[in-house]
C-alpha positions as CSV (number, residue, x, y, z in Angstrom):
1,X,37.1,-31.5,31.0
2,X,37.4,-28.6,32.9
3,X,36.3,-25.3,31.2
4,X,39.6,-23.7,32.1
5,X,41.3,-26.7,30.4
6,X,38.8,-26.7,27.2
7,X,39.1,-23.0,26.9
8,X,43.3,-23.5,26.3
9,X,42.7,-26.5,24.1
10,X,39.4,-24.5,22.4
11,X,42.0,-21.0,21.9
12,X,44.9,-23.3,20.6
13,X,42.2,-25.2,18.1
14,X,42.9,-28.6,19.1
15,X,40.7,-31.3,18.6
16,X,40.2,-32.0,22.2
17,X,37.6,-29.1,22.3
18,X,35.8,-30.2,19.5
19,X,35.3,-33.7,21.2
20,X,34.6,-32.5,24.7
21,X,31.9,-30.6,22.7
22,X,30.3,-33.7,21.0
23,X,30.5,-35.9,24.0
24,X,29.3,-33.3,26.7
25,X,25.9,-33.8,28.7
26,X,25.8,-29.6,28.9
27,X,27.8,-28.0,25.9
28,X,26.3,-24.7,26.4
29,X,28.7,-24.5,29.8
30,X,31.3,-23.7,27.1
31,X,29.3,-20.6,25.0
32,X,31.6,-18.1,26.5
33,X,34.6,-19.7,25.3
34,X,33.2,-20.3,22.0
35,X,32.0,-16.5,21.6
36,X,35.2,-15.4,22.4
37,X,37.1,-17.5,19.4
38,X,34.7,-16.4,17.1
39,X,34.8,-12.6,17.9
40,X,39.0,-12.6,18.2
41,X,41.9,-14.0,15.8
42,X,43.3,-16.7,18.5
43,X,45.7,-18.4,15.3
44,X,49.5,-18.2,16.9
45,X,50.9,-17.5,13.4
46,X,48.3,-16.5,10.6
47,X,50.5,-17.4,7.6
48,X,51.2,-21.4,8.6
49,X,47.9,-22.1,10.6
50,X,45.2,-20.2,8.1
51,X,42.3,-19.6,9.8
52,X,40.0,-21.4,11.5
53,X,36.7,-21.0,10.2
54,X,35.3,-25.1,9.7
55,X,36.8,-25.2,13.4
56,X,34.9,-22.0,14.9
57,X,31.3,-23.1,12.6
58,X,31.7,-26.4,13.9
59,X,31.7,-25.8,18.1
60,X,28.9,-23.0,17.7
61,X,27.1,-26.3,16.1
62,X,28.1,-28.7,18.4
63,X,27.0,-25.8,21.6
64,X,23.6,-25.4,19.7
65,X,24.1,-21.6,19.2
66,X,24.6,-21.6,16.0
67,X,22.5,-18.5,15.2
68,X,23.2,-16.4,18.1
69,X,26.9,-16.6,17.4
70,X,26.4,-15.8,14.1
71,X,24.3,-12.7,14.9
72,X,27.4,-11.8,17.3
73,X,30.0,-12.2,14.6
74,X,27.9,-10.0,12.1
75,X,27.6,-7.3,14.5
76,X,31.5,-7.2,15.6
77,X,32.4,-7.2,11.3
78,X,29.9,-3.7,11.1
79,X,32.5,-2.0,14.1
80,X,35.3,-2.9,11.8
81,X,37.5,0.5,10.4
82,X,39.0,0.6,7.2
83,X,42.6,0.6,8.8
84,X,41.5,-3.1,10.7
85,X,42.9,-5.9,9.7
């Protein structure tokens, strides 16, 4: 899979991504892509998709950045303002 090709399926939060991410040789050829979900609300329509948090833990698993990601997402929640949603 291309990485232009898993970052669509990746945003979209199909299934595809995930498995590209089990099966791939290199996995961490896709960390930018899986920063970027985890740092930006990429659901279409919040109220019928939920979110996608069991989607998001799992790729930074699968890339083996588990930590690093997560020390990414805590530092983007501290920027947050009271008026963010």
């Amino acid at each position: 899979m291309t990485k232009k090709q898993f970052k669509h399926d990746f945003l979209r939060g199909l299934g595809s991504a995930l498995i590209e991410l089990q099966s791939s040789d290199n996995p961490k050829r896709f960390y930018d892509t899986v920063l970027y979900g985890c740092l930006h609300n990429t659901t279409y329509d919040m109220q019928c998709e939920g979110d996608r948090s069991w989607y998001l833990y799992q790729a930074a698993q699968y890339i083996g950045e588990k930590e690093k990601i997560e020390s990414a997402v805590i530092q983007k929640l501290f920027q947050i303002t009271e008026d963010h949603y």
